[in-house]
C-alpha positions in Angstrom: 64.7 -10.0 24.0 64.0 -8.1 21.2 60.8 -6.8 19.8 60.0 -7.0 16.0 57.3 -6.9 13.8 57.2 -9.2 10.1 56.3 -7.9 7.4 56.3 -8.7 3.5 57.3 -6.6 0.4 55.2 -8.7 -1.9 52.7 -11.7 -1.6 53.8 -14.9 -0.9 57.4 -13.8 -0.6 60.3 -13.9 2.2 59.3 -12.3 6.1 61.8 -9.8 6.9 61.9 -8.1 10.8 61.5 -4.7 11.3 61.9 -2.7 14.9 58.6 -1.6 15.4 59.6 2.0 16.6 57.3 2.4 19.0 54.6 1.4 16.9 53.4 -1.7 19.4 49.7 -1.9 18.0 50.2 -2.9 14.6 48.2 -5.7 13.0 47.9 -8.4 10.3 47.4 -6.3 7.1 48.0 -3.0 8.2 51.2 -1.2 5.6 53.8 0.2 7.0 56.6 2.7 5.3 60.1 0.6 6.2 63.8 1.3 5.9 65.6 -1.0 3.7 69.7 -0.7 2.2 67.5 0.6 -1.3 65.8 3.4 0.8 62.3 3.1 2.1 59.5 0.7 0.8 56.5 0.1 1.3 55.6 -3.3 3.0 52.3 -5.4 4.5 52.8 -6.4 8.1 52.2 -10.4 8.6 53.4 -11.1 12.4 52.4 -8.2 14.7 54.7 -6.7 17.0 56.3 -9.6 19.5 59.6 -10.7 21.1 61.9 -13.0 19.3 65.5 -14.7 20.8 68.8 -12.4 20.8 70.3 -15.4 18.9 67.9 -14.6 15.7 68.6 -11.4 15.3 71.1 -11.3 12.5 73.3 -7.8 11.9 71.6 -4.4 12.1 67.7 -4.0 12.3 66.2 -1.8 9.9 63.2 0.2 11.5 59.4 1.0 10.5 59.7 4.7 9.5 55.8 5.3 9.8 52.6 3.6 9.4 51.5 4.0 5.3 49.0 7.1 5.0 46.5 7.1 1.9 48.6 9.2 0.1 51.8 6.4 0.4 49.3 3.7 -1.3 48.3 6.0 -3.9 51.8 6.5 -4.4 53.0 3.2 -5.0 49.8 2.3 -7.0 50.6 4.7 -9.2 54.0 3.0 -9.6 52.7 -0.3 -9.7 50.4 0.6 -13.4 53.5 1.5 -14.9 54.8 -1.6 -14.4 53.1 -3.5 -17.5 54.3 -0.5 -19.7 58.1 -1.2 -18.3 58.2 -4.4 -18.7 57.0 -4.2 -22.5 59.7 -1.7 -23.1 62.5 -3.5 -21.9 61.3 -6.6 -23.2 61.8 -4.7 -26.8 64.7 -3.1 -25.9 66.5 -6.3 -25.3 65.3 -7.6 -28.8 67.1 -4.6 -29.9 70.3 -5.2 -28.4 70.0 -8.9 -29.7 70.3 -10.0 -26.0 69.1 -13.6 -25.5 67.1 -13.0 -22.2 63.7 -13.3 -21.0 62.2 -10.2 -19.3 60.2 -11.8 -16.6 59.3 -8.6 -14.7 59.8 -5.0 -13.7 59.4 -3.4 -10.0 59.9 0.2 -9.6 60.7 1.5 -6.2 58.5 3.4 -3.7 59.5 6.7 -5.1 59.9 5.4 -8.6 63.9 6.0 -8.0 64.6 2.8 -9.1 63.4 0.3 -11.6 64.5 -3.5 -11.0 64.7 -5.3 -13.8 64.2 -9.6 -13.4 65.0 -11.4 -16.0 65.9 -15.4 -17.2 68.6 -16.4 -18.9 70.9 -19.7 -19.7 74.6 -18.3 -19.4 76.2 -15.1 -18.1 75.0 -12.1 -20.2 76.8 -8.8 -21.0 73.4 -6.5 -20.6 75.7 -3.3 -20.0 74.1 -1.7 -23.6 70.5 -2.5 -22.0 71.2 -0.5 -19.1 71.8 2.2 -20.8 69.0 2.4 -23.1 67.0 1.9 -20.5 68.4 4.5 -18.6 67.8 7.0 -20.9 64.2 5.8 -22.2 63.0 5.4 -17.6 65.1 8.5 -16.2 65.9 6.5 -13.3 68.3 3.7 -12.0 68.4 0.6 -13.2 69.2 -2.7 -11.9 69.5 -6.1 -13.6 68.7 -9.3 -11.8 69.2 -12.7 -12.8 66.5 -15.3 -11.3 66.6 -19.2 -11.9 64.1 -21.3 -13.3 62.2 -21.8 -9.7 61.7 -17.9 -9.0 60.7 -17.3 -12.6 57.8 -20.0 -11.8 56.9 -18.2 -8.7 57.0 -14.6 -10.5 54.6 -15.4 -13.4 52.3 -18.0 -11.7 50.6 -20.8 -12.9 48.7 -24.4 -12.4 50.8 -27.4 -11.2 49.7 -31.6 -12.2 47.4 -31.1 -10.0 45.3 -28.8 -11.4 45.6 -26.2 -8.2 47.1 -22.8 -8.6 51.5 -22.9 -8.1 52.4 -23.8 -4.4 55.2 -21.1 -4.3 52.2 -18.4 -5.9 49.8 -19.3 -3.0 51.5 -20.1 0.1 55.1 -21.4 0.0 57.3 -18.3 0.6 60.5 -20.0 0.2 62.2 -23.0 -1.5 63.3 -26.1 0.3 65.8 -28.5 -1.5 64.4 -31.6 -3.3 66.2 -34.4 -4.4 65.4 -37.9 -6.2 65.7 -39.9 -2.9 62.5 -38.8 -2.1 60.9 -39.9 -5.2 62.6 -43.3 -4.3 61.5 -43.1 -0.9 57.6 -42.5 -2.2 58.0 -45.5 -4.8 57.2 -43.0 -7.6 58.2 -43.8 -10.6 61.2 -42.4 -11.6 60.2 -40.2 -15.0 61.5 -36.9 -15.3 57.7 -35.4 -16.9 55.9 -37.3 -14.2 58.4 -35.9 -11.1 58.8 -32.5 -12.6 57.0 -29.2 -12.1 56.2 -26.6 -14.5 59.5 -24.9 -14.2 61.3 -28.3 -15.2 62.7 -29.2 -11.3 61.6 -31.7 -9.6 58.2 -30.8 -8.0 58.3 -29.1 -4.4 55.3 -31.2 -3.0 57.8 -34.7 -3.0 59.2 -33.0 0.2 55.6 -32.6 1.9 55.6 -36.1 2.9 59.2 -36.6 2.6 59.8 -37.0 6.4 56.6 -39.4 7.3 57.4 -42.1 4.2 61.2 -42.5 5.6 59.5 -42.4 9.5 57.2 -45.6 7.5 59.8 -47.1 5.5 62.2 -47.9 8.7 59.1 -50.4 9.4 58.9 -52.3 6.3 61.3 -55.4 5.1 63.5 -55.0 2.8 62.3 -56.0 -1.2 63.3 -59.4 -1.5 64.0 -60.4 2.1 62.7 -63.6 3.4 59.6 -63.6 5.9 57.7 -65.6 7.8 53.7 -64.6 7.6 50.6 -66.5 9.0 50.3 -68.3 5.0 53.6 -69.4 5.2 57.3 -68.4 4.3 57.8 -66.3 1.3 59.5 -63.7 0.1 58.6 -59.9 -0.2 57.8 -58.6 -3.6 55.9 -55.3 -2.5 55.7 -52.4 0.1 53.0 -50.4 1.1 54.3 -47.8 3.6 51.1 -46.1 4.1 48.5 -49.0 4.7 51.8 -50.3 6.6 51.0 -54.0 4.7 53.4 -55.7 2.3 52.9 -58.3 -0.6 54.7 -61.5 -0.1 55.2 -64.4 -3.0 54.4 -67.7 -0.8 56.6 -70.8 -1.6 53.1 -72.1 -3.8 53.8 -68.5 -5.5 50.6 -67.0 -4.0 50.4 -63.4 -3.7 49.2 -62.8 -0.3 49.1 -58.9 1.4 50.1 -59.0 5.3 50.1 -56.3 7.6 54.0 -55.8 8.9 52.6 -56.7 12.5 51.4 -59.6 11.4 54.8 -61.3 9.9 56.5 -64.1 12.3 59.9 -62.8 11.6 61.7 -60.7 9.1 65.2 -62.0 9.1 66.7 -59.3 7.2 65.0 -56.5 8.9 65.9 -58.0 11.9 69.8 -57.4 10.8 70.5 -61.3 11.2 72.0 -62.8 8.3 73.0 -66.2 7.1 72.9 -68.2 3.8 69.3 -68.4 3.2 68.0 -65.0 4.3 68.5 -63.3 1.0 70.5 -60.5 2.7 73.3 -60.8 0.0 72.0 -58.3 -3.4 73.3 -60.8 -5.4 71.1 -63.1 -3.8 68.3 -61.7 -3.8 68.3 -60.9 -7.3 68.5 -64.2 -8.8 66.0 -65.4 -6.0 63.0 -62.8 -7.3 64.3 -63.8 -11.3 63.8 -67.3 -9.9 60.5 -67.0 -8.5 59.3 -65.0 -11.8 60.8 -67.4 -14.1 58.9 -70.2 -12.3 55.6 -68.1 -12.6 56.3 -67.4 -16.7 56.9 -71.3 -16.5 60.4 -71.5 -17.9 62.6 -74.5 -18.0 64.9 -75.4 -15.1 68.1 -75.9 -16.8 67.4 -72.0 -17.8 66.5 -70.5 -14.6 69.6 -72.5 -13.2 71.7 -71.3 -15.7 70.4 -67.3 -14.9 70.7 -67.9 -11.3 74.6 -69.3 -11.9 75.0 -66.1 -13.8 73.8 -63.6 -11.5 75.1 -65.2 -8.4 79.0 -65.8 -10.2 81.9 -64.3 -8.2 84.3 -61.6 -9.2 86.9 -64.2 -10.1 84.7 -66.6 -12.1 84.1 -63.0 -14.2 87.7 -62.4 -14.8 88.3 -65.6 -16.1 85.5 -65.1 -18.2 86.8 -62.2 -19.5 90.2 -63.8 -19.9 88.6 -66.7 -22.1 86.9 -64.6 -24.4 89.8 -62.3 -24.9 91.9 -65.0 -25.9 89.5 -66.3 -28.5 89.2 -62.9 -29.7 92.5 -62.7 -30.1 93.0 -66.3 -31.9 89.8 -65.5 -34.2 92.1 -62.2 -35.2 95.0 -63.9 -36.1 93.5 -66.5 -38.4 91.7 -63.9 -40.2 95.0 -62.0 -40.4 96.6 -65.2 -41.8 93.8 -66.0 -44.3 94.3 -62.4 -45.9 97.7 -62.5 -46.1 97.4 -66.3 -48.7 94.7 -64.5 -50.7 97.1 -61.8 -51.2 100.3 -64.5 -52.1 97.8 -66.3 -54.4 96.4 -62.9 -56.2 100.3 -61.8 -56.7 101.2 -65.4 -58.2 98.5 -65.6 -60.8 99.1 -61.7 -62.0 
C-alpha cells in the first residue's frame, strides 16, 4: 500500500495526497513545497505521512519537493500582501470593460507566475478584454475562474442564523448536496428565508441530522393514521421524532401526547389496511377536516357536505365537470340570443 501525506493549499479547503519522498517524519502544521500541474506551491500538511488502499489512489501522484525553508514563507507572504492591491485593480478594471462580474478574490502563485482571478457572475461572460488589461497592468499570467454562489460564501466568510462564524469558513472543507426532503423530514417549515443560508441555498447544517430524523421517522405513525393509545382510540395529529412521542386527537377530541411504545397498535404503520384505518389520503383528509370542523363547532350538514367533497371519486368529478360545462354552454347561448333581438329591435326603430 501506498504511503502519502495530506496536505492543504488554503484553510478549510479540499485534502489533496502527496508522496512523501522520503520525507516520513512530517507533522500536523509543518509546510511543505509540493508539485502540482501549475508548478510548485506551497501547502500546510494536515495527515502525516501514513498508508492508504491501492484502490484510492487515483492517476499520478504528485510528490513533496522539499520541506518549506524560512525563506519559502517569506516568499509567499510577500505574495500574499499584494493580494488586496490585485484584487482592487481588477475589481476597477472590470468596471472599465463594463463587465457585469463580481471580483471575489485574487491568489498569485508561489513564485508570483501566476495570478488567479475568482470571480461571480449570473451568465457566461466574454472577459477576454480583462485578461488582457490585466496582463499588461500584473506582468504575469492570468486566469479567470468562475465560482458559484456556495464557494463565493466560503471565500469571503461570514455569520450564518445562528450567529456562529460560516460552517464552510471554519471546518466544512467540502459541500454535500442538500435538498428539501430534508427540511420535510425535520418538520421545518418550509420558507425559503427561514431554510436558506447567506449565499441564498438551502442551509448546509439541514444534512447534519439528516440521517438520524429519517432513522426516527421510520418509528412514528403516519399523520392521520388511526391508533390505539392507553386513553383510547384516536387519530394522530402530531410527531415528535426526537422525544420519540406523538400527539393523538382522542374520539372526546382530547389532545393527549403518547410515547410510540406506548400505542396498542398503529394499523397503518403496521402496513394493514381496511376501511376504517385511514390508510386511503383521501381519507384521511376529510377525517382530520372532520375532527377540526367538530372542534370549531360547525354544523353537520356542512362537515358532511366537505367530507362528500373530498372523499368524491374520479367519476363523480367528471360528471361534475360535464354538468357545469353544459350550463356554461346553455348560459352562452341565451346571452347570444338576447343580443342578437336588441340588435333586430335597435335596427326596426332607426
Amino acid at each position: 500500500m501506498p504511503i502519502v501525506v495530506g496536505v492543504q493549499f488554503k484553510p478549510v479547503t479540499k485534502v489533496y495526497h502527496f508522496a512523501p519522498n522520503g520525507l516520513l517524519n512530517l507533522a500536523t502544521t509543518d509546510y511543505v513545497v509540493v508539485d502540482t500541474a501549475r508548478g510548485p506551491e506551497v501547502a500546510q500538511v494536515i495527515q502525516p505521512p501514513h498508508q492508504i488502499g491501492d484502490d484510492e489512489v487515483v492517476g499520478e501522484m504528485k510528490q513533496v519537493i522539499r520541506r518549506a525553508s524560512a525563506w519559502d514563507m517569506v516568499q509567499r507572504d510577500q505574495w500574499v500582501h499584494k493580494e488586496k492591491e490585485a484584487l482592487a485593480i481588477c475589481k476597477a478594471k472590470a468596471r472599465e470593460n463594463g463587465l457585469d462580474i463580481k471580483v471575489v478574490r485574487c491568489e498569485y502563485s508561489f513564485d508570483g507566475g501566476r495570478l488567479l482571478v475568482y470571480f461571480a457572475a449570473e451568465d457566461r461572460v466574454d472577459f477576454r478584454a480583462l485578461v488582457r488589461d490585466l496582463a499588461r497592468v500584473f506582468r504575469t499570467r492570468i486566469e479567470m475562474r468562475q465560482i458559484g454562489v456556495r464557494d463565493e460564501a466560503k471565500l469571503l466568510d461570514g455569520v450564518g442564523k445562528c450567529g456562529r462564524q460560516l460552517c464552510c469558513t471554519s471546518w466544512l472543507r467540502e459541500f454535500t448536496p442538500v435538498s428539501i426532503r430534508m427540511a420535510k423530514n425535520q418538520q421545518l417549515p418550509l420558507n425559503p428565508d427561514e431554510i436558506s443560508g447567506v449565499c441564498g441555498r438551502l442551509l448546509c447544517c439541514l444534512s447534519y441530522e439528516d440521517e438520524l430524523y429519517r432513522e426516527q421517522n421510520k418509528k412514528m405513525p403516519k399523520l392521520g393514521s388511526e391508533v390505539v393509545t392507553p386513553h383510547g382510540t384516536g387519530r394522530v395529529r402530531h410527531i415528535h421524532p426526537l422525544k420519540e412521542t406523538v400527539t393523538v386527537m382522542l374520539e372526546n377530541h382530547a389532545l393527549v401526547e403518547v410515547p410510540v411504545g406506548e400505542l396498542i397498535s398503529s394499523k397503518t404503520a403496521s402496513g394493514h389496511s381496511c376501511s376504517t384505518c385511514g390508510g386511503c389520503t383521501a381519507k384521511r383528509r376529510a377525517s382530520a377536516a372532520e375532527d377540526n370542523a367538530r372542534v370549531r363547532g360547525e354544523p353537520a350538514s356542512r362537515r358532511r357536505a366537505k367530507r362528500t367533497a373530498s372523499t368524491a371519486s374520479p367519476d363523480d368529478a367528471q360528471d361534475s365537470e360535464a354538468v357545469a360545462a353544459e350550463a356554461k354552454n346553455r348560459a352562452e347561448g341565451e346571452s347570444s340570443r338576447k343580443r342578437r333581438r336588441r340588435r333586430r329591435k335597435s335596427s326596426r326603430s332607426d
